[in-house]
N, C-alpha and C positions, 0 to 999 in steps of 0.2 A: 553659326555657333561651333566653338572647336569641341574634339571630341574632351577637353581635360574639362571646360563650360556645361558637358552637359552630364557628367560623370557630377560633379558636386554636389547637386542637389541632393542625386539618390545616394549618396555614403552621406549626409547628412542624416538624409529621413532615417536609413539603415542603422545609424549611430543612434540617433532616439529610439528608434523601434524596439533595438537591442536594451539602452539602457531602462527605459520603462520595464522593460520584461526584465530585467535585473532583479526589479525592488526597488526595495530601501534599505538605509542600512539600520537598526536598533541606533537611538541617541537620548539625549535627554533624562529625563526620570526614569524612560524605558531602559535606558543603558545604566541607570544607578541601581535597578532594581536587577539586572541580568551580574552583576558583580555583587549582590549580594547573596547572589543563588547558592546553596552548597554544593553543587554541580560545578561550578562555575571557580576554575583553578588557572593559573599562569594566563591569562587574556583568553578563554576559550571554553567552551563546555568541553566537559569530558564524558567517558563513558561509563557506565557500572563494573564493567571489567575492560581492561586494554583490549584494542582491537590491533591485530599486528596491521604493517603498511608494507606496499609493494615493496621485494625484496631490487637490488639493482640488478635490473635485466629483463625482469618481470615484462615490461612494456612489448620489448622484442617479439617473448615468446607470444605473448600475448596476439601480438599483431601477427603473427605463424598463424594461431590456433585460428585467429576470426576469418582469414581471408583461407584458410585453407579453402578450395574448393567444393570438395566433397561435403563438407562439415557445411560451407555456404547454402546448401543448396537444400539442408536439413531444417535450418534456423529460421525457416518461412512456409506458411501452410501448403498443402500443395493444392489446395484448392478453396471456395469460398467458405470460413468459418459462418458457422450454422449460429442465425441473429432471432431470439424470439422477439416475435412481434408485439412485442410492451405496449398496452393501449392502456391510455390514462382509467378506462372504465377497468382494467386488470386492479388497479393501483387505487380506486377510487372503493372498493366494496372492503370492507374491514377486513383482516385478517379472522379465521375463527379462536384460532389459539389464542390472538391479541398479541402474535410476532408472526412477523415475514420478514421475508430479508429478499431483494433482489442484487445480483451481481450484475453490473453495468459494463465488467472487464476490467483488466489489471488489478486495480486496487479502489477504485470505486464500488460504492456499495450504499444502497438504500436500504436502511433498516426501519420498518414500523413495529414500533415498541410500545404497549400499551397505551396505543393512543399518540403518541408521537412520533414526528418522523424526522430517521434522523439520518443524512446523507453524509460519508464517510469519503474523502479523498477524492471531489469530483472533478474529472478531466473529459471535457466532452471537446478538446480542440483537436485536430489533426496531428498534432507532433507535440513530442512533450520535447522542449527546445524553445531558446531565445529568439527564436528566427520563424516564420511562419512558411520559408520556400527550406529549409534544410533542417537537418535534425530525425531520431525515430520518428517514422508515422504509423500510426495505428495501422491494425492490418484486419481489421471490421469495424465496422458502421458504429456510431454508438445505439442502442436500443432504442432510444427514444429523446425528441427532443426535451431540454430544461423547460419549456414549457406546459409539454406533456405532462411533466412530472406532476407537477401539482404545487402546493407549499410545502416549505421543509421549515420543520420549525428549529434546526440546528445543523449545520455546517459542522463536521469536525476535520482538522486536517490533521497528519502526522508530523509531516516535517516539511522543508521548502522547497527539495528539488523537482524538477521542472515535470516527472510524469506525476507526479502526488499533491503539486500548486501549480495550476494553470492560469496565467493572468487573464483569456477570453473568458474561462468560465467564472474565475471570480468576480469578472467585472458586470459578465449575465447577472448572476444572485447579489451582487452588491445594488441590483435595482429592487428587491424583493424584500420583505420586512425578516427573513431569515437570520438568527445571531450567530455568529462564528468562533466555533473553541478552536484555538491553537496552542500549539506550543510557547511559553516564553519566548518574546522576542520575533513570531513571524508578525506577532500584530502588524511592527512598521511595513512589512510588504503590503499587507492589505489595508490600512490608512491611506498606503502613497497612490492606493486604485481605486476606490472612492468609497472605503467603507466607514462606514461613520466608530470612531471610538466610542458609542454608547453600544454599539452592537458586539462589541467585539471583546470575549471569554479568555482572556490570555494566561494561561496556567504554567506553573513550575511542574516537576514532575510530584507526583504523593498529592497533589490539591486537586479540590473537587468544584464543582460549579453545578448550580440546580439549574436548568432551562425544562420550563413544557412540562412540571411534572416528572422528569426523568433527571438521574444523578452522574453526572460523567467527569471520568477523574482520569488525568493525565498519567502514566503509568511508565517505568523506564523503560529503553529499548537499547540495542546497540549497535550504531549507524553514526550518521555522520551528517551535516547541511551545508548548505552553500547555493549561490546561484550564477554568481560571479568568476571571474577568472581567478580573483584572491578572495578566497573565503576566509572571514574571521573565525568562524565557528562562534559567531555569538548568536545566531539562533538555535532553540535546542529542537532535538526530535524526541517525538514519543510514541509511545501505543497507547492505547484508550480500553479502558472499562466502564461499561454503560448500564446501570441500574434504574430497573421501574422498577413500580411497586409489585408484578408479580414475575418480572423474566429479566433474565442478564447477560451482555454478551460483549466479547472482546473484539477488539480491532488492532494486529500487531503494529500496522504502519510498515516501514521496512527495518529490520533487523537481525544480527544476527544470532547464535543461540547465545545464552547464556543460563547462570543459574536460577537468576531474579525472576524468572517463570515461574516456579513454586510459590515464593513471597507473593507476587502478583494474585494468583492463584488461592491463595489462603487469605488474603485479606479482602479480595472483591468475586472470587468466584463460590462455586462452580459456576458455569455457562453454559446455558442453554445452545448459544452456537459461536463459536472461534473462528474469528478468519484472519489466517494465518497466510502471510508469505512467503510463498517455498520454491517462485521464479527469481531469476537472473540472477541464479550462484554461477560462481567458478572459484576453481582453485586459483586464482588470483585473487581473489576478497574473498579468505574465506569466514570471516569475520562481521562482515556486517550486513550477511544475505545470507539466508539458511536455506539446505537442500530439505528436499522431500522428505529424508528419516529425521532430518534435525524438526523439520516442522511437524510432524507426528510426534514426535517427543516434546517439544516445547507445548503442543498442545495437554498431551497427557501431566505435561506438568500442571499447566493452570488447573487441571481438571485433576488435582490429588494423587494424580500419579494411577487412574483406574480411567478405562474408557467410561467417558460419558458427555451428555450432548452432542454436539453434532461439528465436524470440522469441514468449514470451508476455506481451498487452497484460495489464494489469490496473489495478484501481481506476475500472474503468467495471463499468458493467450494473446493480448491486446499488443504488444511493441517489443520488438527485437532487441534486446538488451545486451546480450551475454552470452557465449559461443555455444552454449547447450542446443540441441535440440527441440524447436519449439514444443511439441508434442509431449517431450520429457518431464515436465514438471506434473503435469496431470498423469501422464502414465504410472509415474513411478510414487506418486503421490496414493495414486490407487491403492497402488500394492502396498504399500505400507499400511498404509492404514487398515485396510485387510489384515496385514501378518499381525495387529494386533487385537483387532475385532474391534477396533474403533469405527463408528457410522459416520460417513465421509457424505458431504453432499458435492456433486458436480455437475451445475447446472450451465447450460450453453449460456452466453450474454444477454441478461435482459429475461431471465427464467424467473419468476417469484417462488418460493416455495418457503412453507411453515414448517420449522427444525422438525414441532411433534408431530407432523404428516408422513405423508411417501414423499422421499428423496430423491429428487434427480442424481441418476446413479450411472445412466450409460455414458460409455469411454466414446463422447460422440466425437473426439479427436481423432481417434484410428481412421477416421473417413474422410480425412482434410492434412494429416499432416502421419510426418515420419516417426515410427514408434523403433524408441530403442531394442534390435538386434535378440540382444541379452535381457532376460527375466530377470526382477527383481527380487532379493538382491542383486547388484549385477557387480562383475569382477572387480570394475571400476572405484568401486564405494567401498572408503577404509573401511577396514572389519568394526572400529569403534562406532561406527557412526549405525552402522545396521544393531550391533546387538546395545546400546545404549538406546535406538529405541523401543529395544524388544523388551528389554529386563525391567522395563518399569512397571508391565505390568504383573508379574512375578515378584512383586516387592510383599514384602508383611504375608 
């Protein structure tokens, strides 16, 4: 066998492997119903406010900043991120409150909500990437297997890209009697993985769907989709508000600030807990990922502009994204939320805790990974962005 005879096979498999992990693209009724969206302008979702794009050159520095060495060597724990040992009997004894929330890492999250449970952004594969040998790889264990878990009676996801839609996992819970809320238009990824269209909650942004006794309503966000090399931008992304009958809590998905927080916030909140993401900014997007003052402020917005409830950061600790400092998003996430007296919870991956109990509150980052230098505020961080989220609660 010559070596070009036995190279074909694997760029074969390798071409499937990849295009399965693409998706699908939106067609049919589903693509007559994504152009009728109000969202939905010149062939493409849009945003609630414009999101600026790399400016030219951008890339360059970009690639300065990530391989600088110094900076390399901050962007990864420096030791084993601390994994609570999630046992199905933790998950199986009810909440007292009738809410818990566990954080799984990044942007996963298990919420029991009066009775229902409802798993938010699940990514339990190795690498959020088309590819299963390349791509981020997670940088601790997940807590506990999908099996452990238990039944989820709701699936919701944000948007399609690769750390926040995993094709192993969906294709795990596509065996499970679980129904899945997404965005307009991810449906066709997960049809083309074998979920059945009677299962599957596919919302525009403002529309609601009842599952389980609980009300969840897709809500706008400012980001962007794709999974492909040419993304149409015809699936959209969202955040989610989730209402039972006696507690309620948001899920941003990824985004970046904007003013629709407030709106949001006055039509489905207050929340009893926010989990907001305030990982893999940089001044290269600064638009469709919010820092740590912007997510204390996006929070106090849903929450009327006054601490209250409880804020959990998320879409940090789990995968290397973005030239920051791994450690940074919790550190500085802290402090802020302190300089407003808003109650922060920060629990290691796999922690359960009840918003109206004692919070997981230790900076258990300082013991695994590199804490920025400079106190929060730090020099770094435009003057707007610290006191926009200090002045809010000084408002009225």
């Amino acid at each position: 066998m010559t070596g070009a005879d036995f190279l074909t096979p694997l760029r074969t498999r390798l071409r499937s492997m990849r295009a399965d992990a693409f998706g699908a693209d939106p067609s049919g009724a589903r693509m007559e119903r994504i152009r009728r969206s109000p969202h939905f302008a010149d062939g493409a979702f849009q945003n609630p406010v414009e999101a600026r794009t790399l400016p030219s050159g951008s890339s360059v520095e970009l690639a300065k900043t990530y391989f600088n060495k110094e900076q390399r060597s901050h962007r990864a724990p420096q030791g084993n991120i601390p994994v609570y040992a999630t046992t199905y009997a933790d998950l199986a004894r009810p909440p007292a409150s009738g809410l818990r929330v566990t954080w799984m890492g990044h942007s996963s999250v298990l919420a029991e909500i009066d009775g229902s449970r409802v798993l938010f952004d699940p990514v339990w594969g190795e690498r959020c990437s088309p590819f299963p040998f390349a791509g981020p790889k997670r940088l601790h264990p997940v807590p506990l297997s999908l099996e452990a878990l238990g039944p989820v009676d709701v699936v919701v996801i944000s948007h399609d890209h690769y750390d926040h839609l995993d094709l192993p996992t969906i294709r795990a819970l596509a065996r499970t009697d679980t129904v899945f809320a997404v965005p307009l238009g991810v449906g066709a990824h997960l049809e083309h993985w074998g979920v059945a269209p009677s299962r599957l909650r596919e919302l525009d942004w403002n529309e609601s769907t009842e599952v389980a006794g609980i009300r969840l309503t897709a809500t706008p966000a400012r980001h962007f989709c794709g999974r492909g090399v040419r993304s149409g931008q015809h699936t959209l992304w969202a955040s989610w508000a989730v209402e039972g009958p006696e507690h309620r809590i948001y899920h941003s998905g990824d985004t970046g600030y904007f003013s629709g927080f407030r709106e949001i916030g006055a039509e489905h909140g207050p929340f009893d807990v926010t989990m907001i993401q305030i990982g893999a900014y940089a001044e290269f997007w600064p638009d469709i990922h919010m820092t740590p003052a912007e997510g204390v402020r996006a929070h106090l917005d849903l929450q009327g502009g006054r601490p209250h409830g409880v804020l959990m950061p998320i879409h940090w600790g789990t995968f290397n994204l973005a030239p920051h400092a791994w450690a940074e998003p919790g550190e500085w996430t802290r402090a802020a939320a302190e300089a407003v007296g808003q109650p922060g919870a920060f629990p290691i991956p796999g922690q359960p805790f009840e918003p109206s109990g004692e919070l997981p509150a230790e900076p258990w980052w300082r013991a695994v990974g590199h804490v920025p230098d400079q106190e929060w505020p730090a020099p770094g961080l435009p003057e707007g962005e610290v006191r926009g989220a200090l002045e809010l609660v000084t408002e009225e």
